[in-house]
N, CA, C, O and CB atoms as a CASP TS submission, in Angstrom:
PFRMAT TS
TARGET T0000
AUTHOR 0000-0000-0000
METHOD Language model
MODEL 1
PARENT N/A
ATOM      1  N   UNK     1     101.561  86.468 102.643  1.00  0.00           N
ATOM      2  CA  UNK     1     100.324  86.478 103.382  1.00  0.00           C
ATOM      3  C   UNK     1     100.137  87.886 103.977  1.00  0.00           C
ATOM      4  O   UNK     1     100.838  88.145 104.955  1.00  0.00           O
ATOM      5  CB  UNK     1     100.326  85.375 104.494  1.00  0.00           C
ATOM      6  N   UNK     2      99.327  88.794 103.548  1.00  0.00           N
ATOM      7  CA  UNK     2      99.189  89.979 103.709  1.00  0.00           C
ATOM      8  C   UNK     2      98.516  90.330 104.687  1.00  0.00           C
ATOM      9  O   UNK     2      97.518  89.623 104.827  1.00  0.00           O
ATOM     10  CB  UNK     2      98.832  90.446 102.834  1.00  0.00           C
ATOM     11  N   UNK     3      98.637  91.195 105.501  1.00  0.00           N
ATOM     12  CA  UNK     3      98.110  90.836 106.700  1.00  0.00           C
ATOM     13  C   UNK     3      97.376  93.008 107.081  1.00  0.00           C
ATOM     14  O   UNK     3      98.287  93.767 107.412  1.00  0.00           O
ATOM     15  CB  UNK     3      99.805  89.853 107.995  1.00  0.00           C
ATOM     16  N   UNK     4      96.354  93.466 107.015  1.00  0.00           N
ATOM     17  CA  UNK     4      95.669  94.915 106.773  1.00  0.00           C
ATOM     18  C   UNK     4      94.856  94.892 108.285  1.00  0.00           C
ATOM     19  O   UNK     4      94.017  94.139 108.780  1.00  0.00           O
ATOM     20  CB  UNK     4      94.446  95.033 105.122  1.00  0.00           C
ATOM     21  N   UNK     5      95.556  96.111 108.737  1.00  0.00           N
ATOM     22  CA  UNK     5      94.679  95.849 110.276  1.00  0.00           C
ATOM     23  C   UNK     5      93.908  97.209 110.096  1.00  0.00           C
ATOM     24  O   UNK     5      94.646  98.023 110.651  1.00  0.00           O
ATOM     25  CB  UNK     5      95.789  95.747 112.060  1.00  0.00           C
ATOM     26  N   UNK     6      92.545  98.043 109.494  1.00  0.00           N
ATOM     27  CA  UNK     6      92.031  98.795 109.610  1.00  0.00           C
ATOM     28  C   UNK     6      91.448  99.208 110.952  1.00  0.00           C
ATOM     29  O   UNK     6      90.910  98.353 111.654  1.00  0.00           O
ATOM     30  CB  UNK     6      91.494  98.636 108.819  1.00  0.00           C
ATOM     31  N   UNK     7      91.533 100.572 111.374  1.00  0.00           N
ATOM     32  CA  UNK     7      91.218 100.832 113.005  1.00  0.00           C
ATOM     33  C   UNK     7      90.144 102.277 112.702  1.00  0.00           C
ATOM     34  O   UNK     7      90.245 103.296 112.018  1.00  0.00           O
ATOM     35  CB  UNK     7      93.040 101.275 114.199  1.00  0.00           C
ATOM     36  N   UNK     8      89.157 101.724 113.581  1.00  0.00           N
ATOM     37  CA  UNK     8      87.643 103.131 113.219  1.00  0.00           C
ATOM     38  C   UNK     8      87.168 103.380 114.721  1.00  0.00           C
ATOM     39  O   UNK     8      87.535 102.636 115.631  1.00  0.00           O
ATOM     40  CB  UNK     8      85.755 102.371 112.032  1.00  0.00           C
ATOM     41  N   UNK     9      86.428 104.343 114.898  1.00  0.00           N
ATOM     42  CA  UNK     9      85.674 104.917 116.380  1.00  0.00           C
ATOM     43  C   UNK     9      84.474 103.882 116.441  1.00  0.00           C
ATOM     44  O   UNK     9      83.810 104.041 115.416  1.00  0.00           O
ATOM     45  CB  UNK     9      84.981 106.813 116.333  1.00  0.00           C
ATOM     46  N   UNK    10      84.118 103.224 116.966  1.00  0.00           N
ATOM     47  CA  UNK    10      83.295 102.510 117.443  1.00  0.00           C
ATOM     48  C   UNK    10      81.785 103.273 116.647  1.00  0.00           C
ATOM     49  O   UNK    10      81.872 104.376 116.107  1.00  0.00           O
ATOM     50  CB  UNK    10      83.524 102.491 119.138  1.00  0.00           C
ATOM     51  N   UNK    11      81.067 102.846 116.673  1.00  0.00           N
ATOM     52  CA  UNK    11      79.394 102.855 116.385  1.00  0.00           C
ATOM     53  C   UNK    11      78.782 104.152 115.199  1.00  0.00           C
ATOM     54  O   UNK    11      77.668 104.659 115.331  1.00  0.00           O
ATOM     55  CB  UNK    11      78.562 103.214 118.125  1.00  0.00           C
ATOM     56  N   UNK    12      79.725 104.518 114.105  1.00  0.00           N
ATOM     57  CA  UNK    12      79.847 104.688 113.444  1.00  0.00           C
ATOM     58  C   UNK    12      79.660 104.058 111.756  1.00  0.00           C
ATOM     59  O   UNK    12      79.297 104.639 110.733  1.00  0.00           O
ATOM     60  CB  UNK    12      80.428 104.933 114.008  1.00  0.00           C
ATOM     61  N   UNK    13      80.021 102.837 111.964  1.00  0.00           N
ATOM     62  CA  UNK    13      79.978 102.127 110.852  1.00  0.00           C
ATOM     63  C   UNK    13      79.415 100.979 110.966  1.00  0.00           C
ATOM     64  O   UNK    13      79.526 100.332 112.008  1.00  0.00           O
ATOM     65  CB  UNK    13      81.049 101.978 110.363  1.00  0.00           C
ATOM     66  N   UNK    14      78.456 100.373 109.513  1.00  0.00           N
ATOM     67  CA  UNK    14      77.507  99.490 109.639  1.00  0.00           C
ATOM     68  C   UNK    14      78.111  98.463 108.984  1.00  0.00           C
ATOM     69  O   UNK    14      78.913  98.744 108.093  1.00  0.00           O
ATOM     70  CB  UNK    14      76.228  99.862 109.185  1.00  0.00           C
ATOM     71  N   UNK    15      77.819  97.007 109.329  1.00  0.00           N
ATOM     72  CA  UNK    15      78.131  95.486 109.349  1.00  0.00           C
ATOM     73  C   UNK    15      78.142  95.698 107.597  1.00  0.00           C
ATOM     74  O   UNK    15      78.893  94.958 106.961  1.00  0.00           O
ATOM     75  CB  UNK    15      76.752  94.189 110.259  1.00  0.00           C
ATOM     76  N   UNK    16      77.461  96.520 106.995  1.00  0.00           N
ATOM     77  CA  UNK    16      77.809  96.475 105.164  1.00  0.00           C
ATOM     78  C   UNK    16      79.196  97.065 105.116  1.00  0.00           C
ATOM     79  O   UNK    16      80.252  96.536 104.770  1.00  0.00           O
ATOM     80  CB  UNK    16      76.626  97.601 103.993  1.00  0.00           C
ATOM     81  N   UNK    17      78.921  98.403 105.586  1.00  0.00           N
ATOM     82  CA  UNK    17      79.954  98.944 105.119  1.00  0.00           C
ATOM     83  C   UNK    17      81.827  98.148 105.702  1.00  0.00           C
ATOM     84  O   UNK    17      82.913  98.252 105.131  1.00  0.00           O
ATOM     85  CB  UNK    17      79.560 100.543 105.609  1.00  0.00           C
ATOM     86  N   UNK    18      81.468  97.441 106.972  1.00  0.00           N
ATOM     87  CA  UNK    18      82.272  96.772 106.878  1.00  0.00           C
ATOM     88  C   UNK    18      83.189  95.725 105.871  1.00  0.00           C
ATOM     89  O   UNK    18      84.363  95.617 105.519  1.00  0.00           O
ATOM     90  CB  UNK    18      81.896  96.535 107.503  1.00  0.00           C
ATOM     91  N   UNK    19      81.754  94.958 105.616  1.00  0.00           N
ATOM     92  CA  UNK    19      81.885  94.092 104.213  1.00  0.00           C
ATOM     93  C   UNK    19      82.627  94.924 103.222  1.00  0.00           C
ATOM     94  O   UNK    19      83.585  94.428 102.627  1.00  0.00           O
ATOM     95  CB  UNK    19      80.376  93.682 103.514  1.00  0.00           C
ATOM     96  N   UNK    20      82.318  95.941 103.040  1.00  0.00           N
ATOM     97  CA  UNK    20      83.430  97.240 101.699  1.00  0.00           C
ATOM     98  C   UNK    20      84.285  97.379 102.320  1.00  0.00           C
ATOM     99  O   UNK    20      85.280  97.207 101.616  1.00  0.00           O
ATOM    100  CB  UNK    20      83.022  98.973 101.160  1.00  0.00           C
ATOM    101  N   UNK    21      84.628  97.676 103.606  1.00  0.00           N
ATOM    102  CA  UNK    21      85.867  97.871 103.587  1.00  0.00           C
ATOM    103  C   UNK    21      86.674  96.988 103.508  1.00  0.00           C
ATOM    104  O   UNK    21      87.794  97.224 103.056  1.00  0.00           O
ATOM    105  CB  UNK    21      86.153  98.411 104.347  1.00  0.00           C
ATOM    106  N   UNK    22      86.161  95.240 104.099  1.00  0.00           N
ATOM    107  CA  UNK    22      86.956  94.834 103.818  1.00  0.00           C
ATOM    108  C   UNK    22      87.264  93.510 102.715  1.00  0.00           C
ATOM    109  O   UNK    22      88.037  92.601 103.018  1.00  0.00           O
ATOM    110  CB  UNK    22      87.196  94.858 104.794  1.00  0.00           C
ATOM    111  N   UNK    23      86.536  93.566 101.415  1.00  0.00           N
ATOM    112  CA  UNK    23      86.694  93.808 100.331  1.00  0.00           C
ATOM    113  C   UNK    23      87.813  94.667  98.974  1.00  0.00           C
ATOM    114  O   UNK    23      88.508  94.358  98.006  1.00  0.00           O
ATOM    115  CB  UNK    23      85.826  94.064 100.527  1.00  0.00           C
ATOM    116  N   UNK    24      87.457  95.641  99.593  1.00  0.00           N
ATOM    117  CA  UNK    24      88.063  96.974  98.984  1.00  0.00           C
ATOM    118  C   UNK    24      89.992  96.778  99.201  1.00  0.00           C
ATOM    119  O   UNK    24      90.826  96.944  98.311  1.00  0.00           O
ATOM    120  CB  UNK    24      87.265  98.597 100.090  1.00  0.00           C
ATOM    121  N   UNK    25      90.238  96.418 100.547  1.00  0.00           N
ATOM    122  CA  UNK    25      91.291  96.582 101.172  1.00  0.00           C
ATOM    123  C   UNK    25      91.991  95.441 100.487  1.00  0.00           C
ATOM    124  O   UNK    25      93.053  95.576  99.878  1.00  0.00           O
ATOM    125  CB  UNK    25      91.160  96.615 102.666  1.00  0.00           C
ATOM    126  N   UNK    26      91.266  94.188 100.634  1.00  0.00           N
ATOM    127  CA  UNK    26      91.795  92.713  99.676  1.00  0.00           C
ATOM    128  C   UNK    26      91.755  93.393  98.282  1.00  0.00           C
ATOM    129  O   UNK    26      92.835  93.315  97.698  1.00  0.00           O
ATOM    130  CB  UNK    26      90.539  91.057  99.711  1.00  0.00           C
ATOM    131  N   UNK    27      90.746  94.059  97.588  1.00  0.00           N
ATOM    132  CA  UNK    27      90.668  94.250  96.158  1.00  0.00           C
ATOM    133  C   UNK    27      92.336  94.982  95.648  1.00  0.00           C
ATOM    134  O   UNK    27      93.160  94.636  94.801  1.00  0.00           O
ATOM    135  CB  UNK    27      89.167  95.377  95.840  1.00  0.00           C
ATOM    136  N   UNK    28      92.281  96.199  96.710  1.00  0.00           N
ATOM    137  CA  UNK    28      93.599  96.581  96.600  1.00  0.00           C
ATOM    138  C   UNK    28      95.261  96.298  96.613  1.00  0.00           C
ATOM    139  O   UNK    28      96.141  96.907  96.006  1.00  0.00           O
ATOM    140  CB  UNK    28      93.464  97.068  97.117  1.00  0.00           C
ATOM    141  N   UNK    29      95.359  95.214  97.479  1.00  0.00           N
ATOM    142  CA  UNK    29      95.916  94.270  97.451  1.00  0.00           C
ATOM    143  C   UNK    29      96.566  93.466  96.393  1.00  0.00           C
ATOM    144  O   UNK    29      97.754  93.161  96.278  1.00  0.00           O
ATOM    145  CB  UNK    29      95.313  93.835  97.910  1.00  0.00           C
ATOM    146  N   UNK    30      95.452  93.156  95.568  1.00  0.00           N
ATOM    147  CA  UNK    30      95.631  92.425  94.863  1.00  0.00           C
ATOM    148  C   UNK    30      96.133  93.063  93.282  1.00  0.00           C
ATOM    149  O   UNK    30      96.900  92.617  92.429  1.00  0.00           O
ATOM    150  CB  UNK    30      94.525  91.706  95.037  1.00  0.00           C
ATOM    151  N   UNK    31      95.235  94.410  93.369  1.00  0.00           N
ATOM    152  CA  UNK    31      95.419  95.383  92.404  1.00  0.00           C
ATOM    153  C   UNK    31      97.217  95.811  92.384  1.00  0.00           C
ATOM    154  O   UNK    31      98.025  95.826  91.455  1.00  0.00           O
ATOM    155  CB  UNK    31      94.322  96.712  92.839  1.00  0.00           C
ATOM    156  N   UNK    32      97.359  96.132  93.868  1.00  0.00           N
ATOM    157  CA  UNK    32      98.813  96.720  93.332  1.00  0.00           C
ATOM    158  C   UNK    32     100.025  95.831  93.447  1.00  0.00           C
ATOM    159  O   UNK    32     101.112  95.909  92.875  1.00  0.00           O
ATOM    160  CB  UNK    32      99.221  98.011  94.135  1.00  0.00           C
ATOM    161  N   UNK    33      99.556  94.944  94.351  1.00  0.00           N
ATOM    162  CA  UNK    33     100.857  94.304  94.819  1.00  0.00           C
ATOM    163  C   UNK    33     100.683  92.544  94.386  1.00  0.00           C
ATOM    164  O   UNK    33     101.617  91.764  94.569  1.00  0.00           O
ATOM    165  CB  UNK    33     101.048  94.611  96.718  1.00  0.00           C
ATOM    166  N   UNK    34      99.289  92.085  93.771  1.00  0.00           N
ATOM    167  CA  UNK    34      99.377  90.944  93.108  1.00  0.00           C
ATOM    168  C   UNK    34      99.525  89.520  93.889  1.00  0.00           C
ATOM    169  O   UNK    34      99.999  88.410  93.645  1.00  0.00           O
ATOM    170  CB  UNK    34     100.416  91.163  92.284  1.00  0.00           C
ATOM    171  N   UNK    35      98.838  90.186  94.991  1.00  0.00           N
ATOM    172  CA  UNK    35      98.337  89.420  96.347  1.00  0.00           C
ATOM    173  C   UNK    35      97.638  88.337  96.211  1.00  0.00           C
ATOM    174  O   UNK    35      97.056  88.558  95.149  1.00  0.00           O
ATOM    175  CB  UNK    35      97.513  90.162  97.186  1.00  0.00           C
ATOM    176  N   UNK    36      97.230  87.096  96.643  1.00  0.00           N
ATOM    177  CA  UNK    36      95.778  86.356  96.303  1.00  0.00           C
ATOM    178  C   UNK    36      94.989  86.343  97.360  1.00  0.00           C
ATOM    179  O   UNK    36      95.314  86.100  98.523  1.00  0.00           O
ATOM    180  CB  UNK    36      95.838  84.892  95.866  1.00  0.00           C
ATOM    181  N   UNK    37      93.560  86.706  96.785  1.00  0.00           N
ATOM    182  CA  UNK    37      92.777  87.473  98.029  1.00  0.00           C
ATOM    183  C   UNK    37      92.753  86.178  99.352  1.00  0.00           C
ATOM    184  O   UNK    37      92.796  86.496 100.541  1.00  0.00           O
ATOM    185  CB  UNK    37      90.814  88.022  97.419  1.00  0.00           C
ATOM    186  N   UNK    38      92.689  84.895  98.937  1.00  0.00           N
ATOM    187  CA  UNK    38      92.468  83.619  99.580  1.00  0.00           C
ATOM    188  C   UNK    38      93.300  83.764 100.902  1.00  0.00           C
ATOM    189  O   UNK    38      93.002  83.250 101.980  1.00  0.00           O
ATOM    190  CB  UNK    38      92.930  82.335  98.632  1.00  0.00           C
ATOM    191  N   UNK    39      94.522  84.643 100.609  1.00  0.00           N
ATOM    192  CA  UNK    39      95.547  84.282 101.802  1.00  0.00           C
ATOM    193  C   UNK    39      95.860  86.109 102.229  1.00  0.00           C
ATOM    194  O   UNK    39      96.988  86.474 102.561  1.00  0.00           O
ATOM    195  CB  UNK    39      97.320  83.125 101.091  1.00  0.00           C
ATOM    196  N   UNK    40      94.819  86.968 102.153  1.00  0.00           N
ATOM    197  CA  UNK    40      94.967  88.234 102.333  1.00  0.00           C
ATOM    198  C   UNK    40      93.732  87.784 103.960  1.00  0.00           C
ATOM    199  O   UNK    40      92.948  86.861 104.179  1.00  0.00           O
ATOM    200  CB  UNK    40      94.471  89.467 100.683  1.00  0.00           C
ATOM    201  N   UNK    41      94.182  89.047 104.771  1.00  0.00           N
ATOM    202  CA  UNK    41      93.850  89.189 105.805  1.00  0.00           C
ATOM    203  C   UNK    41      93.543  90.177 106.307  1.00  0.00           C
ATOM    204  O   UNK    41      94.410  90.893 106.808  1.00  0.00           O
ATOM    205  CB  UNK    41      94.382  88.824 106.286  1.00  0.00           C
ATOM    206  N   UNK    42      91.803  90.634 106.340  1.00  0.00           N
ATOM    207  CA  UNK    42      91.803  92.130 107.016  1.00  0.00           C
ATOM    208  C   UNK    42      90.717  92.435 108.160  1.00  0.00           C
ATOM    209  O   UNK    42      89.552  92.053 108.267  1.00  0.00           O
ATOM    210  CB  UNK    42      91.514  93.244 105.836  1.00  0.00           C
ATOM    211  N   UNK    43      91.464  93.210 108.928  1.00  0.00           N
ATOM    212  CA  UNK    43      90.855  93.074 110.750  1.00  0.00           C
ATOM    213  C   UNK    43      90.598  94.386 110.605  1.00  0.00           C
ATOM    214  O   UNK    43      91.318  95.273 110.146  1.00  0.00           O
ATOM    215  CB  UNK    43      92.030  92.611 112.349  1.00  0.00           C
ATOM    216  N   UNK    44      89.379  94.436 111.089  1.00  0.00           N
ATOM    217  CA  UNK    44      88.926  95.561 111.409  1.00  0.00           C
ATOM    218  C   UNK    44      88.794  95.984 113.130  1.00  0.00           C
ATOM    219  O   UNK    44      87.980  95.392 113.839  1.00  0.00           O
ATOM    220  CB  UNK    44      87.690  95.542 110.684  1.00  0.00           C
ATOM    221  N   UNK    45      89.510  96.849 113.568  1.00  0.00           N
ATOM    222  CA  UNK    45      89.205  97.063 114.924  1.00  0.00           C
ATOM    223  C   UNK    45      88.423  98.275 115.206  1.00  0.00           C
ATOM    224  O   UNK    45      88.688  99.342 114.653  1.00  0.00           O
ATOM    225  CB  UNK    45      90.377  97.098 115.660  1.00  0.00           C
ATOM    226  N   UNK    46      87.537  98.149 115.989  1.00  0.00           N
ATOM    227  CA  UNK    46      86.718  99.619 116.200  1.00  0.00           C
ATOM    228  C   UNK    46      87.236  99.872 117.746  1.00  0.00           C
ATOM    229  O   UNK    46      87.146  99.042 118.651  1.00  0.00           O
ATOM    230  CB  UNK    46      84.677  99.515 116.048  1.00  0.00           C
ATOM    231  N   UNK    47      87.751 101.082 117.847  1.00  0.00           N
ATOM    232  CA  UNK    47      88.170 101.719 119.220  1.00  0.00           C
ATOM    233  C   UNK    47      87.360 102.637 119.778  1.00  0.00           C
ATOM    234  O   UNK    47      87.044 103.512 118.972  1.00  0.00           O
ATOM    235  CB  UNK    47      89.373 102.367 119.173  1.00  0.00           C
ATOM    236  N   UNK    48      86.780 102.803 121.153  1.00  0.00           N
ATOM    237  CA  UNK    48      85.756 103.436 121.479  1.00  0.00           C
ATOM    238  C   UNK    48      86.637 104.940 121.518  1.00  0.00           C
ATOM    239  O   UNK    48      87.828 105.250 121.508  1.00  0.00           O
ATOM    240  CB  UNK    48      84.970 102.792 122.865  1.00  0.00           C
ATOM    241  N   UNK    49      85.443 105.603 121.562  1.00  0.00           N
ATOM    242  CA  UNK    49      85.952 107.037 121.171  1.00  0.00           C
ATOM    243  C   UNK    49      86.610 107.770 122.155  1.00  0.00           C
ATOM    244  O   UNK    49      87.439 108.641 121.890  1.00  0.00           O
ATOM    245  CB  UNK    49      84.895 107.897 120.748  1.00  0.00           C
ATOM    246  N   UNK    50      86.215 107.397 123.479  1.00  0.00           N
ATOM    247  CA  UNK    50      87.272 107.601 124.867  1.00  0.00           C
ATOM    248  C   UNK    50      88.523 107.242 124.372  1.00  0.00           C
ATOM    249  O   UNK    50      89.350 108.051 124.794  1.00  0.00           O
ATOM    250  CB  UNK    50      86.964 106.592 126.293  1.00  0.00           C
ATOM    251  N   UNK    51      89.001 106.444 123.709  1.00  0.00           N
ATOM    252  CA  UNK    51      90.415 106.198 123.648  1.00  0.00           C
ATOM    253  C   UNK    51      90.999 106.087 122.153  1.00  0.00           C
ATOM    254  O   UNK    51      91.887 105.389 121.663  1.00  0.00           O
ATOM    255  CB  UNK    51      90.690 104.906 124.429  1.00  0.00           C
ATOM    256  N   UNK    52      89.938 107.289 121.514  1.00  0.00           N
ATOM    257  CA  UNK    52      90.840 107.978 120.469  1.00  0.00           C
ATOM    258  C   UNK    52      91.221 109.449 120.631  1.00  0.00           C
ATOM    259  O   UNK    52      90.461 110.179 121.267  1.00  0.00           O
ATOM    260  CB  UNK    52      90.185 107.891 119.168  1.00  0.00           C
ATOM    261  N   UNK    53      92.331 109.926 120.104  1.00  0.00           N
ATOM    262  CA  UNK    53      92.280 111.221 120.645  1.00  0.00           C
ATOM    263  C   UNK    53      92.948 111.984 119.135  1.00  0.00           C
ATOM    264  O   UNK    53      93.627 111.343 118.333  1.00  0.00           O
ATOM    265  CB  UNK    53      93.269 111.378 122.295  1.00  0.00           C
ATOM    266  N   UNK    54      92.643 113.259 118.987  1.00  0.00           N
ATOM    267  CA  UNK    54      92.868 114.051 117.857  1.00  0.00           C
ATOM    268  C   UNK    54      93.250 115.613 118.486  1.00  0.00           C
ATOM    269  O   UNK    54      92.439 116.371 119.018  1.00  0.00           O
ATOM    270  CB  UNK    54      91.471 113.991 116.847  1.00  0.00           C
ATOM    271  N   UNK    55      94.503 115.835 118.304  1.00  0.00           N
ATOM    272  CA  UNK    55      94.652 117.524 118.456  1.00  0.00           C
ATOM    273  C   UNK    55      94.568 117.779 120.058  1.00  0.00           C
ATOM    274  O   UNK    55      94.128 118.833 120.520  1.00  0.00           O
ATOM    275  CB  UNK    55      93.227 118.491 117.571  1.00  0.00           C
ATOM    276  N   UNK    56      95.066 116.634 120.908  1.00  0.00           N
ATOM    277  CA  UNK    56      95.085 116.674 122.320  1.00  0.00           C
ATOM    278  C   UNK    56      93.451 116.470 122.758  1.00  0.00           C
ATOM    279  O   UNK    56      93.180 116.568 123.955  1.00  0.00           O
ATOM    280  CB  UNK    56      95.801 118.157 122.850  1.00  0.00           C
ATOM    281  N   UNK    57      92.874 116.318 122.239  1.00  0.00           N
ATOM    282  CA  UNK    57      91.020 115.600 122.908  1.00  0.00           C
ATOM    283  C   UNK    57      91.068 114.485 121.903  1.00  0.00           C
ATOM    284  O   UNK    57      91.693 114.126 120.905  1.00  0.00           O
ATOM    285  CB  UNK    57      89.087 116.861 122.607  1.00  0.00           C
ATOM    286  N   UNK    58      89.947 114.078 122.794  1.00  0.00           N
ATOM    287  CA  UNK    58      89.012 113.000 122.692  1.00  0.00           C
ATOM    288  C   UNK    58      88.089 113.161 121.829  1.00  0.00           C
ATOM    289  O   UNK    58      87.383 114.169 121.788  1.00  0.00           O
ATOM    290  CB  UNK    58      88.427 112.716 123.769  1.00  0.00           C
ATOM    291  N   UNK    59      87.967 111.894 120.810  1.00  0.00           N
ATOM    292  CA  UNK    59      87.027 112.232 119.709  1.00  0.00           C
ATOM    293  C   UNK    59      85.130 112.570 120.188  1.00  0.00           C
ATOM    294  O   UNK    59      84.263 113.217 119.600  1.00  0.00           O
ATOM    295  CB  UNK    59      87.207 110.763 118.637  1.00  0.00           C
ATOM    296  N   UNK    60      85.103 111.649 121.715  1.00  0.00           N
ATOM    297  CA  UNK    60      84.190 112.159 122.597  1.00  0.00           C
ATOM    298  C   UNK    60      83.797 113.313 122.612  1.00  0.00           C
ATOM    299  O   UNK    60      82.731 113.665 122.105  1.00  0.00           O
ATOM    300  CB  UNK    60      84.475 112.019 123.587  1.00  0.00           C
ATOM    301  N   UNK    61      84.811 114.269 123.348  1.00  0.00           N
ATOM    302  CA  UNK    61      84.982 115.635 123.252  1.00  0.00           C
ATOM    303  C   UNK    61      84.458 116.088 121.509  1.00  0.00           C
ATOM    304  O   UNK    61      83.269 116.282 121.255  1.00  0.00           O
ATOM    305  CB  UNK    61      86.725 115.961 123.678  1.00  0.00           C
ATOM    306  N   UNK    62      85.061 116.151 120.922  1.00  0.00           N
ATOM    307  CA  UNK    62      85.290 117.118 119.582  1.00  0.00           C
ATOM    308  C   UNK    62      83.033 116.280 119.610  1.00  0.00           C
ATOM    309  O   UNK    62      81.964 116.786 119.950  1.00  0.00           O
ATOM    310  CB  UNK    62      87.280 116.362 117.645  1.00  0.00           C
ATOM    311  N   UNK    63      83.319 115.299 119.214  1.00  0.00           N
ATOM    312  CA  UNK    63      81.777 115.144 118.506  1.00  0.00           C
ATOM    313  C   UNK    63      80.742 115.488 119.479  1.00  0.00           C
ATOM    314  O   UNK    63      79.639 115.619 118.949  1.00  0.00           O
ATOM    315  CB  UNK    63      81.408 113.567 117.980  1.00  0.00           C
ATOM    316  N   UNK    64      80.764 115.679 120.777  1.00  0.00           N
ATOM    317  CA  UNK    64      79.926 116.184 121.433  1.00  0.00           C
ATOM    318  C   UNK    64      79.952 117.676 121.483  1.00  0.00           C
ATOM    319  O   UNK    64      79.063 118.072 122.236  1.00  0.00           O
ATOM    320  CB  UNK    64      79.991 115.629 122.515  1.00  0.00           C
ATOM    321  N   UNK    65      80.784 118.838 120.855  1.00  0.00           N
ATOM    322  CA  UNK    65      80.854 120.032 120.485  1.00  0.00           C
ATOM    323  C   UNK    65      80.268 120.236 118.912  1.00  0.00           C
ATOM    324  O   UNK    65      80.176 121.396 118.510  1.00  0.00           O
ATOM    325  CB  UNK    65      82.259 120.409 120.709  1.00  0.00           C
ATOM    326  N   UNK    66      79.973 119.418 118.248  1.00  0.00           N
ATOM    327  CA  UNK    66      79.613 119.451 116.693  1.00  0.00           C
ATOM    328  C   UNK    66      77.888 119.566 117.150  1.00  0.00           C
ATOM    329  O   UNK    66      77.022 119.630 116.278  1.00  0.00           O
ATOM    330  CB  UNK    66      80.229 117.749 115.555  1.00  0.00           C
TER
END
């Protein structure tokens, strides 16, 4: 029972593209390791961008300098 915990910045990504990812993640699954998608499991968590951090900042920080 395979269990895929994908983690993204909050408000970035749309309710489709969710659906692909988590699709894609079962598809893969199944592709390499011969999984059955029925009992595959994938969580998507979105973390707000205050409490991601890259290179000592906040992804806050960095995208409000872009």
């Amino acid at each position: 029972m395979p269990f895929v915990n994908i983690k993204i910045t909050k408000g970035n990504v749309t309710a489709d593209q969710k659906k692909e990812l988590i699709k894609g993640a079962t598809q893969l699954l199944v592709d390499v390791l011969g999984k059955k998608p029925k009992t595959t499991f994938v969580v998507i968590d979105e973390v707000d961008t205050d409490n991601w951090g890259i290179g000592g900042r906040s992804v806050t920080d960095i995208r409000q300098q872009t």
